[in-house]
C-alpha positions as CSV (number, residue, x, y, z in Angstrom):
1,X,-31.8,122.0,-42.4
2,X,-31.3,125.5,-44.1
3,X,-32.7,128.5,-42.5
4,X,-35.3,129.8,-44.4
5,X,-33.9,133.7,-45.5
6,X,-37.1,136.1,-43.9
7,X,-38.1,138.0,-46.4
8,X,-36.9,141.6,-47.1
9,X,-38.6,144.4,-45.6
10,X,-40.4,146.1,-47.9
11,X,-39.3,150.0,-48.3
12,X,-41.5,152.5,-46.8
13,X,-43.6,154.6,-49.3
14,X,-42.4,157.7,-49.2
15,X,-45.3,159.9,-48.0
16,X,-46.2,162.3,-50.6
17,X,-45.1,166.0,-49.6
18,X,-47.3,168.7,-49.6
19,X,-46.7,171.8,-51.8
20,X,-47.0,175.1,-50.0
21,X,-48.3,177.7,-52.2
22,X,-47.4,181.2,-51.8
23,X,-50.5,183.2,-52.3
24,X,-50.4,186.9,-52.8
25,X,-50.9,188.7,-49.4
26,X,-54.3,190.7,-49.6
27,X,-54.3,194.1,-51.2
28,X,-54.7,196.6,-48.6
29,X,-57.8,198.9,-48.6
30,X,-56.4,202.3,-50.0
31,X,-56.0,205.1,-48.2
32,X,-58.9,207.7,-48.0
33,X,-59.9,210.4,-50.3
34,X,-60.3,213.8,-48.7
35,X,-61.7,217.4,-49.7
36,X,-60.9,219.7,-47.0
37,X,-61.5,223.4,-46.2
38,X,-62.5,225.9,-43.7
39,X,-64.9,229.0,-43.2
40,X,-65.7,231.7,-41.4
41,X,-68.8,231.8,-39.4
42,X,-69.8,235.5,-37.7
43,X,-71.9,234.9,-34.5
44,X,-73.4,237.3,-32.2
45,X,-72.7,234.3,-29.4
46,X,-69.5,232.5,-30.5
47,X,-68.8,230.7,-26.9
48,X,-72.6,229.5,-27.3
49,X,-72.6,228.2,-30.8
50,X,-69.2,226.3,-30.1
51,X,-70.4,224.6,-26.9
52,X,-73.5,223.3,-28.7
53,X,-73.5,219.8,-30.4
54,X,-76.2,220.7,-32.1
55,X,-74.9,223.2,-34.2
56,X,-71.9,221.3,-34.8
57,X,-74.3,218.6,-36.5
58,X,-76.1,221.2,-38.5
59,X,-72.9,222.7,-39.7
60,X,-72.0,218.9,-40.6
61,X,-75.8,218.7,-42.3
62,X,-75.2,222.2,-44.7
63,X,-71.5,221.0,-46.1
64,X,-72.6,217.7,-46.9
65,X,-75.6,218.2,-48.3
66,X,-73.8,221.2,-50.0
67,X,-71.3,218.5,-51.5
68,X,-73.5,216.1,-52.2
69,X,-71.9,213.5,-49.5
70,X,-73.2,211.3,-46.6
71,X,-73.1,213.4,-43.3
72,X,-71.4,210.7,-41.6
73,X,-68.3,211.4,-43.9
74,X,-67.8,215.5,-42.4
75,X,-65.9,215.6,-39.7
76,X,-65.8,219.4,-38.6
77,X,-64.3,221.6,-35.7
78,X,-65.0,225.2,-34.1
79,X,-62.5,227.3,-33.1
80,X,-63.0,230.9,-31.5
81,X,-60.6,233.4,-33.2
82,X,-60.2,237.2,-31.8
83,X,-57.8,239.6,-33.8
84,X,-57.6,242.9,-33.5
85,X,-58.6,245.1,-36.1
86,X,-58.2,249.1,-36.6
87,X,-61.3,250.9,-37.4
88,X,-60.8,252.8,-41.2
89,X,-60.8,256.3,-41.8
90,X,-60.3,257.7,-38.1
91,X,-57.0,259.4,-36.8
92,X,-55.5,257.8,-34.1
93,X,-57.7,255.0,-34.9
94,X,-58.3,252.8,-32.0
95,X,-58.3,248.7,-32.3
96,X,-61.7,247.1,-32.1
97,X,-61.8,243.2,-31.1
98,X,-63.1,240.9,-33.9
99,X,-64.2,237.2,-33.1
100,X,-65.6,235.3,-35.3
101,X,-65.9,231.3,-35.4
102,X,-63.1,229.7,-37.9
103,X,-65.0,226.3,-38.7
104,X,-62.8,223.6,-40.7
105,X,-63.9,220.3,-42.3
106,X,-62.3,217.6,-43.9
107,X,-64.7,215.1,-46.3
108,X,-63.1,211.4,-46.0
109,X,-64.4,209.2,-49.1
110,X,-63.1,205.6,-49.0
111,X,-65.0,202.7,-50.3
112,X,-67.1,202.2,-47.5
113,X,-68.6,205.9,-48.0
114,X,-68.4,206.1,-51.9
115,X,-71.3,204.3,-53.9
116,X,-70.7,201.0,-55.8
117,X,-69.1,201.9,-58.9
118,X,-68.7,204.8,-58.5
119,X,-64.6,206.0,-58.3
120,X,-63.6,207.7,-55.1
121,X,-61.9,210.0,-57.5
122,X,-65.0,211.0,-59.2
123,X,-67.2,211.1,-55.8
124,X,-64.0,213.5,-54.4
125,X,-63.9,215.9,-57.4
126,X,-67.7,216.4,-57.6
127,X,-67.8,217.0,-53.8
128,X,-64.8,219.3,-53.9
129,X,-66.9,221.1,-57.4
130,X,-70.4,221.4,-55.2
131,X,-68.3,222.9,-52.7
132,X,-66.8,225.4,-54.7
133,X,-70.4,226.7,-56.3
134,X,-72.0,227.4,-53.1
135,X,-71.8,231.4,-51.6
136,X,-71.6,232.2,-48.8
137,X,-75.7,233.2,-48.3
138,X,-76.5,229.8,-50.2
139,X,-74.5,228.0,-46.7
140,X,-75.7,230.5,-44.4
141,X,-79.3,229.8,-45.5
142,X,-79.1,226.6,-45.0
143,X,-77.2,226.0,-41.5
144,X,-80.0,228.4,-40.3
145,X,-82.4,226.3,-41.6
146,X,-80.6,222.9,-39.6
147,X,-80.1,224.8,-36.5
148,X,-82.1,224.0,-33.6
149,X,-85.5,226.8,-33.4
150,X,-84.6,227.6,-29.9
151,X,-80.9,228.5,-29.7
152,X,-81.0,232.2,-30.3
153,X,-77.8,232.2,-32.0
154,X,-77.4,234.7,-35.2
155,X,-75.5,233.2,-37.5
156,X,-73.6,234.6,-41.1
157,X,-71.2,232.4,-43.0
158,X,-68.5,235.5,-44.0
159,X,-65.8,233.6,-46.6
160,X,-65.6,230.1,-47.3
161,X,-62.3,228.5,-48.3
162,X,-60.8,227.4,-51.4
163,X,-61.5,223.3,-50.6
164,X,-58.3,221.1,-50.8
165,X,-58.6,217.5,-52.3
166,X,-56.1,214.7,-51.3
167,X,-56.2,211.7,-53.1
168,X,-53.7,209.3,-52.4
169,X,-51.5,207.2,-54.9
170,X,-52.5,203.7,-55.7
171,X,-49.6,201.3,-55.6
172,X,-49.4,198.9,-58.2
173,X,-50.9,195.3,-57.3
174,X,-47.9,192.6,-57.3
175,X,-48.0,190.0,-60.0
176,X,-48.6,186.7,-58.0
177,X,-45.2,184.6,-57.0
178,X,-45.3,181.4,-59.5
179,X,-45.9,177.9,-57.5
180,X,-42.8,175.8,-57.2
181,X,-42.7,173.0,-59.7
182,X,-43.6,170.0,-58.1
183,X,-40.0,167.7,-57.9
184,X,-40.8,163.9,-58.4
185,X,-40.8,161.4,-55.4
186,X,-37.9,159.4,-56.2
187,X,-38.8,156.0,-56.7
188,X,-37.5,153.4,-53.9
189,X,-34.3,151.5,-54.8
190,X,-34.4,147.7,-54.9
């Protein structure tokens, strides 16, 4: 008796292949905005007003509010600066010590301290503008007013910088990479 052929083995469906898709990587947050600048702070107690935090926070108060800007966003620093300077109009003159307190601040506006629609650009050029209309007894007036009552500290804000603005380039956003056509799954041969 014939053998009865077993039937052929059907072909495997090919499993369908999954397309990767490239997506764009994440556009990184840009780099800061800054104003920056520095003045010159006359003290009758410059070792005391640098070693107290609290002045440091008033000082951070009076140029924000003087720029119109979040406090959180001035970062400041005191230095203690002596030079020698020779008294006028005396022969022989003799050099007197001058100290005085060089404060400097930088301003950082990103999009975390810059208002919802609102450009960092504009938010830097207006803070850099309020900056730049304020005198010297305009600032003085008001650190005084932020400083702690009790610290006995004289204060006068003598010249005020020229503030610098930095705002960084924004590189172009990459067009997206196209998917890869999807190739056909051939069909099983017979």
């Amino acid at each position: 008796a014939p053998v009865p052929t077993p039937a052929p083995t059907p072909a495997p469906t090919p499993t369908p292949t999954e397309t990767s898709v490239d997506l764009p990587a994440p556009t990184p947050a840009p780099a800061p905005a800054t104003v920056s600048g520095s003045l010159e702070l006359q003290s009758d107690n410059a070792t005391a007003l640098v070693d107290n935090p609290e002045i440091k926070i008033a000082m951070q108060e009076t140029l924000a509010e003087a720029a119109g800007v979040d406090a959180n966003a001035v970062e400041v620093t005191f230095q203690i600066v002596e030079e020698n300077r020779r008294l006028s109009g005396l022969k022989g003159s003799t050099r007197r010590l001058a100290t005085y307190v060089l404060v400097t601040y930088t301003i950082t506006i990103d999009a975390e301290t810059s208002e919802d629609n609102v450009e960092i650009e504009d938010v830097v050029a207006s803070a850099s503008a309020n900056l730049k209309n304020q005198t010297t007894e305009t600032l003085t007036q008001s650190l005084v007013e932020k400083m702690p009552e009790n610290s006995g500290i004289s204060v006068h804000i003598s010249s005020v910088s020229e503030p610098e603005v930095y705002i960084p380039t924004r590189a172009p956003t990459p067009s997206p990479t196209p998917a890869p056509t999807p190739v056909p799954t051939p069909a099983p041969t017979p």
